[in-house]
C-alpha positions as CSV (number, residue, x, y, z in Angstrom):
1,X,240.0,111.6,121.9
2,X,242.4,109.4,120.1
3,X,240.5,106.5,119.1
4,X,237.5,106.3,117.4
5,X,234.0,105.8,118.9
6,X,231.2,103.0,118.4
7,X,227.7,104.4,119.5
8,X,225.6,101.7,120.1
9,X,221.9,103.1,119.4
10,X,221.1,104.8,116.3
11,X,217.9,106.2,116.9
12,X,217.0,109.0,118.7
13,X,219.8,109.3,121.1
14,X,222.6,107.9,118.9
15,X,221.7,110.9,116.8
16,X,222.1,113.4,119.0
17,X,225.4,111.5,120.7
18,X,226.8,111.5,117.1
19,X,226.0,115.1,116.5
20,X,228.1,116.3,119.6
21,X,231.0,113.6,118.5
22,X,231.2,114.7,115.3
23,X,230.7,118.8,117.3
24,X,234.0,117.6,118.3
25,X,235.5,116.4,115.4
26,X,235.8,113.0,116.7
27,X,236.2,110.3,114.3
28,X,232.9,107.7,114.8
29,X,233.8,103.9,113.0
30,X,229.6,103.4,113.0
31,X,226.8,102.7,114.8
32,X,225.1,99.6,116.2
33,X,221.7,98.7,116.6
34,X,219.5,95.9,116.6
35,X,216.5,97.6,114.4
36,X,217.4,95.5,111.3
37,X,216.2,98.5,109.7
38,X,218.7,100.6,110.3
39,X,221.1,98.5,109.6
40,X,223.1,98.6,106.7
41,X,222.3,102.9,106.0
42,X,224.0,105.4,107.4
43,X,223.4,108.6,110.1
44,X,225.1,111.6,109.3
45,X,227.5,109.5,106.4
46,X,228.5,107.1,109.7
47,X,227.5,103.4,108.6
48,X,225.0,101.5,110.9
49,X,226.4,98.3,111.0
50,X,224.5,95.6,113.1
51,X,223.4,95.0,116.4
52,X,224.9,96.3,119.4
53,X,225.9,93.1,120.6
54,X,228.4,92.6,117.5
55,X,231.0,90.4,119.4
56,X,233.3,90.9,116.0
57,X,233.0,94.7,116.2
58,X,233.0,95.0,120.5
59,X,236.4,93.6,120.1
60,X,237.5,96.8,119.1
61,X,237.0,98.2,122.3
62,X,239.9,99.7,124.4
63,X,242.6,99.1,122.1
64,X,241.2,100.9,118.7
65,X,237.9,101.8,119.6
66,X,236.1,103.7,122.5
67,X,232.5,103.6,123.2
68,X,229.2,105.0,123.8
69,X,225.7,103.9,124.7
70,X,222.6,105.7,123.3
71,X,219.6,103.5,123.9
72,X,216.4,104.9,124.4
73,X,215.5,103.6,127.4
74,X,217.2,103.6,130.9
75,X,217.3,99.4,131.2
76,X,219.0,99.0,128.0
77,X,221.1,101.8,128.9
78,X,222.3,100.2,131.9
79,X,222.6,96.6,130.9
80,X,224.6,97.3,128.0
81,X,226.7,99.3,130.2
82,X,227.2,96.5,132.4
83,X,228.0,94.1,129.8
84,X,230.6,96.4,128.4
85,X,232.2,96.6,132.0
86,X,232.1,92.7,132.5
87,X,233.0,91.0,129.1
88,X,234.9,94.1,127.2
89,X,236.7,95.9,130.1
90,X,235.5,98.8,128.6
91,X,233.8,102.2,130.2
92,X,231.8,103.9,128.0
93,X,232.8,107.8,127.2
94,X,231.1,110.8,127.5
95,X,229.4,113.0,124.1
96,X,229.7,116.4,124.9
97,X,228.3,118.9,122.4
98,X,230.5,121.5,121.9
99,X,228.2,123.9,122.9
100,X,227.9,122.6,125.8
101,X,229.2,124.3,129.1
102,X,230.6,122.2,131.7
103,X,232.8,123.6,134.1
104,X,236.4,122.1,135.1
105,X,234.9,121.7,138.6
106,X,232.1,119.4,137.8
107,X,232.5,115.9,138.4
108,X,231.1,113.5,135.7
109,X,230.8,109.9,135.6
110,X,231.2,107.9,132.4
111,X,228.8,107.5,129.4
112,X,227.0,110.8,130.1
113,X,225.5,113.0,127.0
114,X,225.0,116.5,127.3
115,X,223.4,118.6,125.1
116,X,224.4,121.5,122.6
117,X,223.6,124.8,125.2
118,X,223.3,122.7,128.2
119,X,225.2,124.0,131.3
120,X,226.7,121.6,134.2
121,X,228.0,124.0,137.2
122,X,230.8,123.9,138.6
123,X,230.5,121.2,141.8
124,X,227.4,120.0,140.6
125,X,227.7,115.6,139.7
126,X,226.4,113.9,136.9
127,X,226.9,109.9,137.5
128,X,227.4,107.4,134.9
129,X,224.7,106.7,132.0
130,X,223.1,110.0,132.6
131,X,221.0,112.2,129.9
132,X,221.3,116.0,129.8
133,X,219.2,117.5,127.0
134,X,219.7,120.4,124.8
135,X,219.7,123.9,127.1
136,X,219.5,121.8,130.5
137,X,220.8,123.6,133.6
138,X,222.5,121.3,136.4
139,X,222.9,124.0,138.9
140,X,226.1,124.1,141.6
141,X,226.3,121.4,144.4
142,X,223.0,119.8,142.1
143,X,223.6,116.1,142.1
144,X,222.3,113.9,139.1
145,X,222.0,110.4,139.8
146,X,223.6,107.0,137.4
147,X,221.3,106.6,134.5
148,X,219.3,110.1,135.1
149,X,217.7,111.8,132.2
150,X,216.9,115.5,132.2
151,X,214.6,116.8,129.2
152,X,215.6,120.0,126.7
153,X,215.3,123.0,129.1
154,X,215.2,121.2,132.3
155,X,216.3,123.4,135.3
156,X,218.2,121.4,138.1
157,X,218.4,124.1,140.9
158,X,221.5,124.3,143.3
159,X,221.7,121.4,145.9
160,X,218.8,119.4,144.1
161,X,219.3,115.7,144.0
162,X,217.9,113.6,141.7
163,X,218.3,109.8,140.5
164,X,219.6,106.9,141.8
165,X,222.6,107.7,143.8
166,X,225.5,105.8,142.2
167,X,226.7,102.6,142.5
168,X,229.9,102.0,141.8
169,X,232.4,104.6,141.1
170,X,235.4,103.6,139.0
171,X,237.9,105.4,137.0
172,X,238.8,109.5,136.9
173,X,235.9,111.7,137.1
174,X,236.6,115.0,136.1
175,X,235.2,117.4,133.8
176,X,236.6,116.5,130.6
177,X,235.1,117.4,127.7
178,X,234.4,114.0,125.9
């Protein structure tokens, strides 16, 4: 990845995103988040800078900076997503540990996490927004939903389906590893 990234979220999830960015040795600028408690420290040596609907810092995106969400919750997840589609032109990137396995024949949408350990087969789909914790198994021809989270140690079996199929598919969506 050539640019750097700004993770919007630094709780829970923005941890774990940084961890596999920095897996990765990808440059992250900061973090964004609108606990004024976080803001102003840093995660990992990464400054938390302000909320996550920094217009100043958002401007970034596409030409110097990419982008990830890592909100807690699924809502927040999606709506900042859409916001970043409609008034920033900008699709948010996958965080993929490095000890992750994910085979050059799965497809994967945009903004997906997936864990250190965690395994997505090849022709099994992961849609956009979608959460795949540490040692998760997305089986072949297993189809994860947009916005989809699967726990540590989840087990998706071969032809499962799960979450809401996907809405709108935009951009390339192959296996790439960030």
């Amino acid at each position: 990845m050539e640019n750097p990234v700004i993770i919007l979220g630094a709780q829970t999830v923005g941890t774990a995103a940084l961890d596999a960015f920095l897996s990765n040795e990808v440059v992250v600028y900061c973090l964004l988040d609108d606990d004024k408690t976080l803001q102003g420290t840093e995660l990992l040596d990464v400054p938390v800078m302000g909320n996550t609907d920094d217009g100043e810092l958002l401007k970034l995106l596409g030409k110097k900076c990419e982008v990830f969400v890592a909100t807690e919750d699924t809502a927040s997840r999606r709506s900042l997503t859409q916001m970043l589609r409609t008034e920033y032109e900008a699709v948010p990137v996958n965080a993929i540990h490095q000890r992750a396995s994910v085979a050059p024949h799965a497809t994967l949408g945009h903004g997906n996490y997936v864990g250190p350990n965690a395994v997505v087969a090849a022709t099994a789909t992961l849609g956009d927004g979608c959460m795949v914790g540490a040692n998760a198994v997305v089986e072949a021809r297993a189809t994860v939903g947009d916005f989809a989270q699967l726990g540590s140690g989840a087990l998706l079996g071969a032809d499962v389906k799960v979450g809401e199929p996907g809405l709108h598919r935009s951009g390339s969506r192959g296996g790439g590893r960030r």
